[in-house]
MDAnalysis code that builds the backbone (N, CA, C; Angstrom):
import MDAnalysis as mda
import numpy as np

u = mda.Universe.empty(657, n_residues=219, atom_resindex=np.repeat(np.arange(219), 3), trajectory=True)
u.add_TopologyAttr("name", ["N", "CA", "C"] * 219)
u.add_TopologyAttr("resid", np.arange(1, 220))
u.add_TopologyAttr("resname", ["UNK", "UNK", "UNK", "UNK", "UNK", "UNK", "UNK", "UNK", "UNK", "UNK", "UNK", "UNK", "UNK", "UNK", "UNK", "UNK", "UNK", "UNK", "UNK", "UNK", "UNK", "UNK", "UNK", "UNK", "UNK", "UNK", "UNK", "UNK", "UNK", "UNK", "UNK", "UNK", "UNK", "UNK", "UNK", "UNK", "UNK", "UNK", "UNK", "UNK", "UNK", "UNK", "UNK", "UNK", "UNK", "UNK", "UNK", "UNK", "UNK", "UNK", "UNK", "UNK", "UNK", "UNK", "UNK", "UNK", "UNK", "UNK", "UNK", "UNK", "UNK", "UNK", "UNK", "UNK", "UNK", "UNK", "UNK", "UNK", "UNK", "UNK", "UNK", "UNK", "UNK", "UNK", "UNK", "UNK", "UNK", "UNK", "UNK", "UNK", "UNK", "UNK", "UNK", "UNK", "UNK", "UNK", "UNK", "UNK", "UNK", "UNK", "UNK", "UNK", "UNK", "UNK", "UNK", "UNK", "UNK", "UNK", "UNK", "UNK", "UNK", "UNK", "UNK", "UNK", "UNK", "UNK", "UNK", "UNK", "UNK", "UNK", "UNK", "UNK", "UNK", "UNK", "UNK", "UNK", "UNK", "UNK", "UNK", "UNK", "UNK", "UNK", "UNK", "UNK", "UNK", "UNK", "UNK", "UNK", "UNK", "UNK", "UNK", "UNK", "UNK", "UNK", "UNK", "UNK", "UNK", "UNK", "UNK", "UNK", "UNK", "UNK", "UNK", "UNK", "UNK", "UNK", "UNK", "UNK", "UNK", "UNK", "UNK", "UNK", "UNK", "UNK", "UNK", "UNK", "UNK", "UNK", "UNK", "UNK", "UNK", "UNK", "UNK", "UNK", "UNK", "UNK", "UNK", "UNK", "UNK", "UNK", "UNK", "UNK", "UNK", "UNK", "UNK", "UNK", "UNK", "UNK", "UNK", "UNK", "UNK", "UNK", "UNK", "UNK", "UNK", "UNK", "UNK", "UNK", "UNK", "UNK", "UNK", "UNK", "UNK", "UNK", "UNK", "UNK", "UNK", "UNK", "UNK", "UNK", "UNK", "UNK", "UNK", "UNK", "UNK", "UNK", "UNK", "UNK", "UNK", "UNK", "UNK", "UNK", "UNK", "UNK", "UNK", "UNK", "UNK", "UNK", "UNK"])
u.atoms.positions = np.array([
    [143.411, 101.650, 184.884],
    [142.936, 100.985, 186.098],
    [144.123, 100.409, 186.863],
    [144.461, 100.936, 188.086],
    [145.348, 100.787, 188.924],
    [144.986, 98.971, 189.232],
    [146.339, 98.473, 189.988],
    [145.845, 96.660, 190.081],
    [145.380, 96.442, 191.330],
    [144.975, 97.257, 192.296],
    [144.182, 96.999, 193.596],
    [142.690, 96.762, 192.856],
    [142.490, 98.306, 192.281],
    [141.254, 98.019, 191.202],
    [140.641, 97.151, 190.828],
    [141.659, 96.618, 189.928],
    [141.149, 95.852, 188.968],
    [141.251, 94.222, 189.442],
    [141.631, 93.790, 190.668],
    [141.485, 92.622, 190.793],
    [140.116, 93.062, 191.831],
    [139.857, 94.067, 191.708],
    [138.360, 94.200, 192.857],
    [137.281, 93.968, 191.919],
    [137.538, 94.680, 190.756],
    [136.554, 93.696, 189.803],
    [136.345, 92.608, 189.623],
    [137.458, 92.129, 189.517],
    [137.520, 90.923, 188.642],
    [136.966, 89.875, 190.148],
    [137.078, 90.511, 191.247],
    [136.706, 89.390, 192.894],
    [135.357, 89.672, 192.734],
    [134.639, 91.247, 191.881],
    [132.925, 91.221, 192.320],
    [132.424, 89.972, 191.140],
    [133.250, 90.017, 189.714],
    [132.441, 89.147, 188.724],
    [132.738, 87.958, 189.427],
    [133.912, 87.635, 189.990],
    [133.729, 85.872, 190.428],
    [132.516, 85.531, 191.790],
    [131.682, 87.119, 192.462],
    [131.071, 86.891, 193.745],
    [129.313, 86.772, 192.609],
    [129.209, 87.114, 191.549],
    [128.123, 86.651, 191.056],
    [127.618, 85.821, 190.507],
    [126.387, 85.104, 191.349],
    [125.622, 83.574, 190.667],
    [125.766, 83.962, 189.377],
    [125.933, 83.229, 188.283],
    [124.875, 82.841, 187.388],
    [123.474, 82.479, 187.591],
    [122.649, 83.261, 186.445],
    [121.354, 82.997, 186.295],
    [120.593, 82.363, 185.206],
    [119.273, 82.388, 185.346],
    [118.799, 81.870, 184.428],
    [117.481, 82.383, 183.810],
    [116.798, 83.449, 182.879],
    [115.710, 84.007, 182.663],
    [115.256, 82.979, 181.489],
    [113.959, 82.610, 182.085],
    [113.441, 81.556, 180.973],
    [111.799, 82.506, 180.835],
    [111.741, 82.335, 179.159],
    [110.637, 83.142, 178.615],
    [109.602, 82.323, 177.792],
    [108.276, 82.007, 178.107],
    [107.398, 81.672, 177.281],
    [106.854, 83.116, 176.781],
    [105.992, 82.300, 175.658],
    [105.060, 83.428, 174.635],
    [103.975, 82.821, 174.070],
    [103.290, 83.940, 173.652],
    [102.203, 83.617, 172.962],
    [102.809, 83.861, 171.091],
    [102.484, 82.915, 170.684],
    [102.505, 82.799, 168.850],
    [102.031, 84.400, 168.644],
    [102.931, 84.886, 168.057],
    [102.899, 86.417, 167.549],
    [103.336, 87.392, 168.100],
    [103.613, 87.146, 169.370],
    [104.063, 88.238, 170.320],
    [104.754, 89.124, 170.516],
    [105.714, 88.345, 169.794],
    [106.884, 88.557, 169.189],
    [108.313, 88.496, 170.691],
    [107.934, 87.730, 171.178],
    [108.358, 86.836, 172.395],
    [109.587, 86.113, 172.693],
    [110.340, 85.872, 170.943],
    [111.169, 85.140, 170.706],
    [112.258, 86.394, 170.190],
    [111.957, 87.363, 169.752],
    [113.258, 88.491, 169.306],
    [113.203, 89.279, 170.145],
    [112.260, 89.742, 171.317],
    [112.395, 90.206, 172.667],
    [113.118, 89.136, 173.437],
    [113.801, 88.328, 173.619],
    [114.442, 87.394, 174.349],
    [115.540, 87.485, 173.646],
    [116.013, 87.521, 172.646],
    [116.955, 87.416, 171.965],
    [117.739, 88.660, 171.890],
    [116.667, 89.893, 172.167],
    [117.237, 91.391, 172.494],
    [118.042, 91.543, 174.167],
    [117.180, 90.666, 174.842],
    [117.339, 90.416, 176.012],
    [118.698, 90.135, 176.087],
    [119.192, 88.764, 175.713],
    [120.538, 88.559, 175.451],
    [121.512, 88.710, 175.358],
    [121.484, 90.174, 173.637],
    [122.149, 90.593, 173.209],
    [122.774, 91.930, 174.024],
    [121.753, 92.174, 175.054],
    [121.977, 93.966, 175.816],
    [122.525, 93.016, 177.373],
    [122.543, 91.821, 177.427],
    [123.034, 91.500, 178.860],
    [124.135, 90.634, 178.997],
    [124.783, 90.680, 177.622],
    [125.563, 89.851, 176.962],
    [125.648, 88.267, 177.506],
    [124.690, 87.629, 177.104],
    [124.626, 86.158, 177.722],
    [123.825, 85.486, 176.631],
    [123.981, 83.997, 176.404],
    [123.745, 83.368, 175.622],
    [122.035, 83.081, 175.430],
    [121.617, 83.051, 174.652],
    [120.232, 82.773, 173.881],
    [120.146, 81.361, 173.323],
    [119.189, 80.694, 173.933],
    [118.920, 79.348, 173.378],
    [117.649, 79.038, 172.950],
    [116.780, 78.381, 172.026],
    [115.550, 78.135, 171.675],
    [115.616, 77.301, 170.989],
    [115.351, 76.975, 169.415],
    [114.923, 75.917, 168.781],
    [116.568, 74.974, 168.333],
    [118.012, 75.439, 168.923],
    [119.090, 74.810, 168.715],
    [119.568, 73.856, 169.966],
    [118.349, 73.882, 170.855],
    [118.139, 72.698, 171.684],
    [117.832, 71.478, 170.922],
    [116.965, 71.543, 169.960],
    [116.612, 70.580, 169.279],
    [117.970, 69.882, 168.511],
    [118.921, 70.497, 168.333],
    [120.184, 69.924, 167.451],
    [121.410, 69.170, 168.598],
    [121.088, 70.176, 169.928],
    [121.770, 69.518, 170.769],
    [121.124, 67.812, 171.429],
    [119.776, 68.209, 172.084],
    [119.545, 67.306, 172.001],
    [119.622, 65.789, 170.922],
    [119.708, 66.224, 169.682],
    [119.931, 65.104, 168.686],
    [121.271, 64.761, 169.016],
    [122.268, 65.557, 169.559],
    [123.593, 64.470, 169.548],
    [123.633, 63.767, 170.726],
    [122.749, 64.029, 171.893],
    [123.093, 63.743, 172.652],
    [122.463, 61.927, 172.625],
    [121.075, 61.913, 171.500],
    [120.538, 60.921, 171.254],
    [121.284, 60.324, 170.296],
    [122.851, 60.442, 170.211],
    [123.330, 59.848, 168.981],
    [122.499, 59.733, 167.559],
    [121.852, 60.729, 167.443],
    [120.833, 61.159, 165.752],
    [121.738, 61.990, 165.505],
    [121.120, 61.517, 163.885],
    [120.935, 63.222, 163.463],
    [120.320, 64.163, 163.339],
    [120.544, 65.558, 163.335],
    [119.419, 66.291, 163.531],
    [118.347, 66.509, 162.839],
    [118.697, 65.860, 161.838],
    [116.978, 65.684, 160.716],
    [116.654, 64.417, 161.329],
    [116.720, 63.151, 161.814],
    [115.752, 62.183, 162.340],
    [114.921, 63.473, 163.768],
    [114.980, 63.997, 163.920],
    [114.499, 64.687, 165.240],
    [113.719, 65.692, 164.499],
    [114.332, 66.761, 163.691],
    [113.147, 67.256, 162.892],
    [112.331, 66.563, 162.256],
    [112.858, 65.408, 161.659],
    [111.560, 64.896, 160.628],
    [110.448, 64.208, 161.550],
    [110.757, 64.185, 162.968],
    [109.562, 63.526, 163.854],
    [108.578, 64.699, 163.783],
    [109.315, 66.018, 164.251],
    [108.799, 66.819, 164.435],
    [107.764, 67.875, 163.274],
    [108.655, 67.862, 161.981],
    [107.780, 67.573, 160.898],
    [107.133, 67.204, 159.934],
    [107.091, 65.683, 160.803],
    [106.220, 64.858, 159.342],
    [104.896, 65.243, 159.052],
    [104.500, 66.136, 159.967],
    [102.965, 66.485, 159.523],
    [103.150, 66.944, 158.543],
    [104.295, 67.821, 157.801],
    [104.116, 68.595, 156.590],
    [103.924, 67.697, 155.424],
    [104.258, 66.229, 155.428],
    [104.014, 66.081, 154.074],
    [102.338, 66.151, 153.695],
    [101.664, 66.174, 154.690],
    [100.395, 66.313, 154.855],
    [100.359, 67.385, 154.364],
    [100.782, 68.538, 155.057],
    [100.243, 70.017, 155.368],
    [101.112, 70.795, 154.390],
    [102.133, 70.201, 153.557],
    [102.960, 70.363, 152.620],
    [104.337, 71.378, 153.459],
    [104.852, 72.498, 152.433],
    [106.492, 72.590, 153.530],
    [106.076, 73.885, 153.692],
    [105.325, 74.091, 155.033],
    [105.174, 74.523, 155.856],
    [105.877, 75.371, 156.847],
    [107.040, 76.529, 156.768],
    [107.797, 76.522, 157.789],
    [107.670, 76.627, 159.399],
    [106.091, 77.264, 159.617],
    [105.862, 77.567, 160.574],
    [104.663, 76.420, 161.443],
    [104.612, 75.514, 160.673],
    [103.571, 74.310, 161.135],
    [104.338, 73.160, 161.901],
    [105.469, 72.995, 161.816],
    [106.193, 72.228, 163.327],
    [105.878, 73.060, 164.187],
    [105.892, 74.428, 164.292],
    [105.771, 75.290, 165.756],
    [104.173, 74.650, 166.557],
    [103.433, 74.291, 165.810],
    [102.150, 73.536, 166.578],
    [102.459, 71.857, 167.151],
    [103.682, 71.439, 166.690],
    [104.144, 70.367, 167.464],
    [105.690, 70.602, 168.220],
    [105.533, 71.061, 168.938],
    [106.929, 71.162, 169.828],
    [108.188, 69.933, 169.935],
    [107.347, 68.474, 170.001],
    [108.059, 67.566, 169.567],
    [107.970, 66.303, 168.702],
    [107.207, 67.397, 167.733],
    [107.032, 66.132, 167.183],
    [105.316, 65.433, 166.939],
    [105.153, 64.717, 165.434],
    [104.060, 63.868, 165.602],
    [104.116, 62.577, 165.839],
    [105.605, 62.206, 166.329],
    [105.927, 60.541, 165.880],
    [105.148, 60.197, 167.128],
    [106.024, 58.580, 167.725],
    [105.273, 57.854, 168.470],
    [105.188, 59.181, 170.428],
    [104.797, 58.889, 171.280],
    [104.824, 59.300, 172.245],
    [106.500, 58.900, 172.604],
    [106.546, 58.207, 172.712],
    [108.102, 56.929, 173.216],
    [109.262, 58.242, 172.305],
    [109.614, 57.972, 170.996],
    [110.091, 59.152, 170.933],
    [109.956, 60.635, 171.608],
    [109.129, 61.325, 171.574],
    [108.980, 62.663, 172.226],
    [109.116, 62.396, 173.422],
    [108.786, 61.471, 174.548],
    [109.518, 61.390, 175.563],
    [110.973, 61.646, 175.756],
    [111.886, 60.566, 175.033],
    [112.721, 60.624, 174.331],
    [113.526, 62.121, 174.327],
    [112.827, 62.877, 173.338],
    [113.841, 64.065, 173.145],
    [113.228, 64.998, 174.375],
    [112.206, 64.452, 174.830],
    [111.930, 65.859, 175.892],
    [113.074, 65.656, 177.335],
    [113.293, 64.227, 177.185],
    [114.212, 63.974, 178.075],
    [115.767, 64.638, 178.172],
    [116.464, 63.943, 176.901],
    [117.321, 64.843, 176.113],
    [117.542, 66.414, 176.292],
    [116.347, 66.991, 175.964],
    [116.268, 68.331, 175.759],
    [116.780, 68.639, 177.404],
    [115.711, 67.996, 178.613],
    [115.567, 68.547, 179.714],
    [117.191, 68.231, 180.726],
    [117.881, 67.308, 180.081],
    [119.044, 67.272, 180.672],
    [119.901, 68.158, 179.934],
    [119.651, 68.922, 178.771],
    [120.619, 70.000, 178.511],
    [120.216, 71.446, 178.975],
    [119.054, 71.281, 179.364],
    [118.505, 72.217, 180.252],
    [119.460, 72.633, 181.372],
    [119.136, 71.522, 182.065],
    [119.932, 71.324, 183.452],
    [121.558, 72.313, 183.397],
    [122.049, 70.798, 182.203],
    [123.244, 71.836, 182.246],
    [123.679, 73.061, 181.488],
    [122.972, 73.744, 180.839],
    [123.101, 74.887, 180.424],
    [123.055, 75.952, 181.878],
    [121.800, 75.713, 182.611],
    [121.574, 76.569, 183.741],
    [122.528, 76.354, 184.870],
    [123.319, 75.023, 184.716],
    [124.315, 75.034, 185.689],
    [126.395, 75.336, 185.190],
    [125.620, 76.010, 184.201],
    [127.245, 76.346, 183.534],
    [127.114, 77.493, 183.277],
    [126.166, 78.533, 183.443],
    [126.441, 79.728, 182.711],
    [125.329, 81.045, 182.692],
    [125.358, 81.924, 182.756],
    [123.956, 82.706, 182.426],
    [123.366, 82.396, 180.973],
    [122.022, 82.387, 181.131],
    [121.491, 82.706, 179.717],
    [120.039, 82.791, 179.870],
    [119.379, 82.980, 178.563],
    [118.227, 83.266, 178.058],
    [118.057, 81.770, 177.450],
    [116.490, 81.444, 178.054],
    [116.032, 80.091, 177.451],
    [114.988, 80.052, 177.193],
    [114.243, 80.230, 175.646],
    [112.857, 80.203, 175.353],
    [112.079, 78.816, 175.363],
    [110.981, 78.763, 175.970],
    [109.858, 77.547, 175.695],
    [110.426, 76.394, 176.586],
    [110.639, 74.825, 175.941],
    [110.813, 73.997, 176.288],
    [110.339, 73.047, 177.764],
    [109.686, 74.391, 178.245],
    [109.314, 73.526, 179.422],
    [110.339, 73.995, 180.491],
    [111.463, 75.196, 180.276],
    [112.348, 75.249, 181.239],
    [111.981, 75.716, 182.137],
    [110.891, 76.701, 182.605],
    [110.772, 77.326, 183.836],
    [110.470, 75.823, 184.767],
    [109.733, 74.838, 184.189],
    [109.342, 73.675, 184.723],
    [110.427, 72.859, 185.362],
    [111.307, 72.912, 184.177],
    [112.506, 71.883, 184.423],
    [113.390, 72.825, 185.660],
    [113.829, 74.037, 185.674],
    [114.242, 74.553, 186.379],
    [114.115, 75.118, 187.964],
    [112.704, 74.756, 188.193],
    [111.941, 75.270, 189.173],
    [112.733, 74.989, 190.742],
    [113.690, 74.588, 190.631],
    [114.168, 74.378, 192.068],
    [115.489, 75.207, 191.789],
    [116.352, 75.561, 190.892],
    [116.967, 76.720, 190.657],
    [116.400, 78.302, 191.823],
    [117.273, 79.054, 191.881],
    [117.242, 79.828, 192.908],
    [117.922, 81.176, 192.434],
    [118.508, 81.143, 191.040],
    [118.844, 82.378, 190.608],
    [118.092, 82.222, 189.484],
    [116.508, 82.483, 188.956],
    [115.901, 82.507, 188.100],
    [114.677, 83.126, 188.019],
    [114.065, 83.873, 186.698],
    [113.368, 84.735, 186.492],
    [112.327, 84.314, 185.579],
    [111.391, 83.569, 185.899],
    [110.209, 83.392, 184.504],
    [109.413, 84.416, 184.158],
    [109.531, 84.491, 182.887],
    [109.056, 85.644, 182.189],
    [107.817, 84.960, 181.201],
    [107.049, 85.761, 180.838],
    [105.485, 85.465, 180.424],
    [104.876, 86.079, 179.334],
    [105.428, 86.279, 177.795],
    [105.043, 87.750, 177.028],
    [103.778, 87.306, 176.436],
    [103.044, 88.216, 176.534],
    [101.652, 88.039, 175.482],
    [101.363, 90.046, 174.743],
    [100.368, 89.504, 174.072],
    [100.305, 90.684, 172.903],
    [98.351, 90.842, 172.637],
    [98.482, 92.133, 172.427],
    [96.897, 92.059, 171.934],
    [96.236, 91.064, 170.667],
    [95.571, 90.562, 170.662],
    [95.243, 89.527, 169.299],
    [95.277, 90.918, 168.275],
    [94.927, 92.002, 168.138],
    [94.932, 92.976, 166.707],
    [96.700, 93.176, 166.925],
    [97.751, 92.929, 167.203],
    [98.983, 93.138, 167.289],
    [99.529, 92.481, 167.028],
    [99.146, 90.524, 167.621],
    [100.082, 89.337, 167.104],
    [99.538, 89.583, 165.782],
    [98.130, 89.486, 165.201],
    [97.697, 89.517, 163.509],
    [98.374, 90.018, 162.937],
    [98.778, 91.522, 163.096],
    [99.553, 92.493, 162.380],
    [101.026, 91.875, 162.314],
    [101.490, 91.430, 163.455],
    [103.082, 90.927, 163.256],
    [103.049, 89.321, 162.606],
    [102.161, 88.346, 162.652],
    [101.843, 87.615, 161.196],
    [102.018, 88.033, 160.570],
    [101.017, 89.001, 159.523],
    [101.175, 89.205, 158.407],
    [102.790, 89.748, 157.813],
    [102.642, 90.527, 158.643],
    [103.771, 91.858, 158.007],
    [105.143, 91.246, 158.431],
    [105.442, 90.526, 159.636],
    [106.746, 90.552, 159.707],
    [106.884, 88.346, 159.581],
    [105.699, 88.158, 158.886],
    [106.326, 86.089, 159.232],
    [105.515, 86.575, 157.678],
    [104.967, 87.216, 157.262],
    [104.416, 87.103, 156.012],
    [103.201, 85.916, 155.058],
    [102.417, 85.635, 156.255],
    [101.222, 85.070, 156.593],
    [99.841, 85.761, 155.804],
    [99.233, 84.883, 155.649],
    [98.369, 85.477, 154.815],
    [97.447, 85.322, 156.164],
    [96.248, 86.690, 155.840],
    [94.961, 86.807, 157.362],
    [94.780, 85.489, 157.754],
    [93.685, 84.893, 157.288],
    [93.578, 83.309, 157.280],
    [94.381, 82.462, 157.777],
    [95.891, 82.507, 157.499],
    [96.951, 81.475, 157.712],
    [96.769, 82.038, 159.323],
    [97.692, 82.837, 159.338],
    [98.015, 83.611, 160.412],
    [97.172, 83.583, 161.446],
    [95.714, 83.760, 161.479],
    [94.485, 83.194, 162.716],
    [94.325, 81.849, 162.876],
    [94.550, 81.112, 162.113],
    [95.266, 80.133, 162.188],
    [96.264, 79.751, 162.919],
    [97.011, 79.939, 162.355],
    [98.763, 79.706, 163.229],
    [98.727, 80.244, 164.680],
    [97.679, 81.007, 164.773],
    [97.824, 81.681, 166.193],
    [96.659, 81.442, 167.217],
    [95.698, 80.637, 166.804],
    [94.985, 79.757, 167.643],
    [95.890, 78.162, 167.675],
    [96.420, 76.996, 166.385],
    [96.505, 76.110, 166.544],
    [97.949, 76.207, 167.660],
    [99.326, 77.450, 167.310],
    [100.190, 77.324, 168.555],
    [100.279, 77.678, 169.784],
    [99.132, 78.681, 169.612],
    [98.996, 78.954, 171.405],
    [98.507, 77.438, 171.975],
    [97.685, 76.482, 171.289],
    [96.579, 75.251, 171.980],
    [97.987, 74.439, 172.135],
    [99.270, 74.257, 170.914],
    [99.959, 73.209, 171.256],
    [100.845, 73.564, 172.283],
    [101.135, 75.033, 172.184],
    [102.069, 75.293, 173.758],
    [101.371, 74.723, 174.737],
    [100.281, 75.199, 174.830],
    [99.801, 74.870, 176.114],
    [99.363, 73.366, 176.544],
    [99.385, 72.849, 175.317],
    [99.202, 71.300, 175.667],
    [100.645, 70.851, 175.910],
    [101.803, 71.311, 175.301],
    [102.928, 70.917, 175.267],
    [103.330, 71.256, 176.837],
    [103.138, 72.258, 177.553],
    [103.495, 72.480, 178.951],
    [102.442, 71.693, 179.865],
    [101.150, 71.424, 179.774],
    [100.324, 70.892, 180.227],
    [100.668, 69.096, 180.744],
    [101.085, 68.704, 179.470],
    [101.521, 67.183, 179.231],
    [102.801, 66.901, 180.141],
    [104.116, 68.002, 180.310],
    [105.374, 67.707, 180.709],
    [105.326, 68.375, 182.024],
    [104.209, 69.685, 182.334],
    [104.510, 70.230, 183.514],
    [103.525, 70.538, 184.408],
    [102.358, 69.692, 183.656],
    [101.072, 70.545, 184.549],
    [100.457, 71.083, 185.255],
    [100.920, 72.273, 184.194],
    [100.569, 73.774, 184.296],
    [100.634, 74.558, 182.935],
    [99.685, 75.146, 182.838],
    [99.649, 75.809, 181.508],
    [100.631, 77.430, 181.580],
    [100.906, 77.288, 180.408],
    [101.938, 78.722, 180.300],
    [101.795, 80.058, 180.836],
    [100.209, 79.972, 181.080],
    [100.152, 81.308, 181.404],
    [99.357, 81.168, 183.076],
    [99.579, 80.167, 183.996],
    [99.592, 79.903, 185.532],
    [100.364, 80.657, 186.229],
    [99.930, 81.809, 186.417],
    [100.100, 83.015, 187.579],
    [101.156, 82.626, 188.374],
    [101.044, 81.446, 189.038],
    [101.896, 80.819, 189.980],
    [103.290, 80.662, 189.946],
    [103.225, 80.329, 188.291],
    [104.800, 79.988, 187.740],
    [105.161, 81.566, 187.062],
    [104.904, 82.196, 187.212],
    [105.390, 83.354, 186.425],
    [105.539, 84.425, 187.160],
    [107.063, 85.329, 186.854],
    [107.522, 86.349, 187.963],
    [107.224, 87.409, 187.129],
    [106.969, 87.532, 185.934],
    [106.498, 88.972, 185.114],
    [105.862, 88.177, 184.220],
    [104.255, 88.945, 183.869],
    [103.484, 88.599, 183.133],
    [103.904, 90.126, 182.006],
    [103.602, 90.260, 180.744],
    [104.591, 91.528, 179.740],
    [103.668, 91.583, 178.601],
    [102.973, 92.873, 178.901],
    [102.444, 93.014, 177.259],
    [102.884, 93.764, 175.666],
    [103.445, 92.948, 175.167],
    [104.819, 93.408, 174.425],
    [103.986, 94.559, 173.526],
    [103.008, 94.514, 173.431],
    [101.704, 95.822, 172.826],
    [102.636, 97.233, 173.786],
    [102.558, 96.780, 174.476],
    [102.933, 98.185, 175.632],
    [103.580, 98.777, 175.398],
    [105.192, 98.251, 175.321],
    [106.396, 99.365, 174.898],
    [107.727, 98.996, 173.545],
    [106.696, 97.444, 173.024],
    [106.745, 97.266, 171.586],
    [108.418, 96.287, 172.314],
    [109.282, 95.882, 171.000],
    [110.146, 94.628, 170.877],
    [111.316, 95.181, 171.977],
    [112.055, 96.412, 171.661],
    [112.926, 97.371, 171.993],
    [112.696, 97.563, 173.326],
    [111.592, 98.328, 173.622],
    [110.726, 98.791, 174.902],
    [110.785, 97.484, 176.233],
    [110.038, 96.499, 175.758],
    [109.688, 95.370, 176.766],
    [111.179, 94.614, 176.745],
    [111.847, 94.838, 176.099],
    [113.809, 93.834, 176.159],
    [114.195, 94.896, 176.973],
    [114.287, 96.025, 176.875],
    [114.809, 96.993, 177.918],
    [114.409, 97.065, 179.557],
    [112.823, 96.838, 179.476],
    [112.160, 96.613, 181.156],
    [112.275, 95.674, 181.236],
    [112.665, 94.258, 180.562],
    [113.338, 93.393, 181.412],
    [114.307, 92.838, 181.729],
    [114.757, 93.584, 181.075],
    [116.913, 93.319, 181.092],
    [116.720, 94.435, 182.370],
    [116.058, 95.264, 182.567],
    [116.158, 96.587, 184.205],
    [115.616, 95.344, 185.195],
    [114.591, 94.664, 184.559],
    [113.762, 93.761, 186.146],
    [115.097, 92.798, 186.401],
    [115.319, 92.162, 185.443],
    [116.553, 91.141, 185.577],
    [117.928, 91.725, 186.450],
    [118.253, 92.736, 186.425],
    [119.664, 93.125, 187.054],
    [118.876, 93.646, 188.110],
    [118.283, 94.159, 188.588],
    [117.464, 94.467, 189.812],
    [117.548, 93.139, 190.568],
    [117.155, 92.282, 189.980],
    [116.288, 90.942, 190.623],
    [117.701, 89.862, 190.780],
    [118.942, 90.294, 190.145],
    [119.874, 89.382, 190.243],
    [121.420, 90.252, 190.800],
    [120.865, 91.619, 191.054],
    [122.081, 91.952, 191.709],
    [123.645, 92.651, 190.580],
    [122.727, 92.530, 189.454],
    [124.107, 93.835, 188.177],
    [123.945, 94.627, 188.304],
    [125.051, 95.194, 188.116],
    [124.991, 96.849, 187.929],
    [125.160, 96.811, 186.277],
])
């Protein structure tokens, strides 16, 4: 590459925004390794449940006082790995989960103002909504498809698993309801609704890593 070239590159990467594709899901969808595929093929950072660790420093904790809010239900429900996912922040007082949702939502901020990336859940399409290089994404799955990816790939027993996938769809949606009201799946807030049934984990990370560079200007 001759150097007229190559500083013409290097002038188109400094002429492109950063963006921001933020993805809710439905429990099973498999919503969270399609985002993470997303990522990996657009080379940009992936964030989801290691908000929770950031946010703890930013609350001067540690990151087990922030999990253990989040799962003290288990000594109830015993150790559980997938039963915090029905509390997003937590069972402690309200005052806490304010608290880290606050936390969380100012690392929001600056994640989307430092960099491209992929951001699952948290409320970010919410927190982000006045952003102007951003893409909310929406995955859901047939209920005979999330069942099957329970069992077989989180290793859920039938029972557990219809379970787990009525009680976290109710807490997402209370969890976005409470901080953004609007429920996850409000037409309004969402630029692709995705039925990951359709063209499976591989398939749906590929059509939207194509909608994403379309919609943000990559080649």
């Amino acid at each position: 590459m001759g150097r007229k070239e190559y500083d013409h590159t290097m002038e188109e990467k400094k002429n492109i925004k950063h963006f921001v594709i933020t993805v809710n899901r439905q429990f099973g969808s498999m919503g969270r390794p399609i985002a993470k595929r997303m990522a990996e093929k657009m080379g940009i950072n992936f964030y989801d449940r290691d908000l929770i660790d950031q946010a703890a420093r930013e609350l001067e904790l540690p990151a087990s006082v922030i999990r253990e809010s989040e799962e003290s239900a288990e000594k109830v429900m015993g150790n559980d790995p997938f039963f915090r996912m029905a509390f997003p922040l937590g069972k402690g007082t309200s005052e806490m989960q304010d608290k880290i949702f606050e936390a969380q939502k100012r690392i929001i901020k600056f994640l989307a103002a430092r960099e491209s990336c992929i951001i699952v859940g948290r409320c970010s399409d919410f927190i982000l909504a006045d952003m102007k290089e951003k893409m909310n994404v929406y995955i859901y799955a047939s209920y005979a498809d999330r069942l099957r990816h329970c069992i077989d790939d989180l290793h859920l027993e039938e029972d557990e698993a219809r379970k787990m996938i009525h009680d976290v769809d109710e807490a997402r949606a209370e969890y976005q309801m409470h901080y953004a009201g609007y429920l996850p799946t409000d037409l309004r807030y969402r630029d692709i609704m995705m039925n990951s049934s359709f063209l499976g984990i591989e398939g749906t990370a590929d059509y939207l890593v194509d909608a994403a560079r379309k919609k943000f200007g990559l080649s």
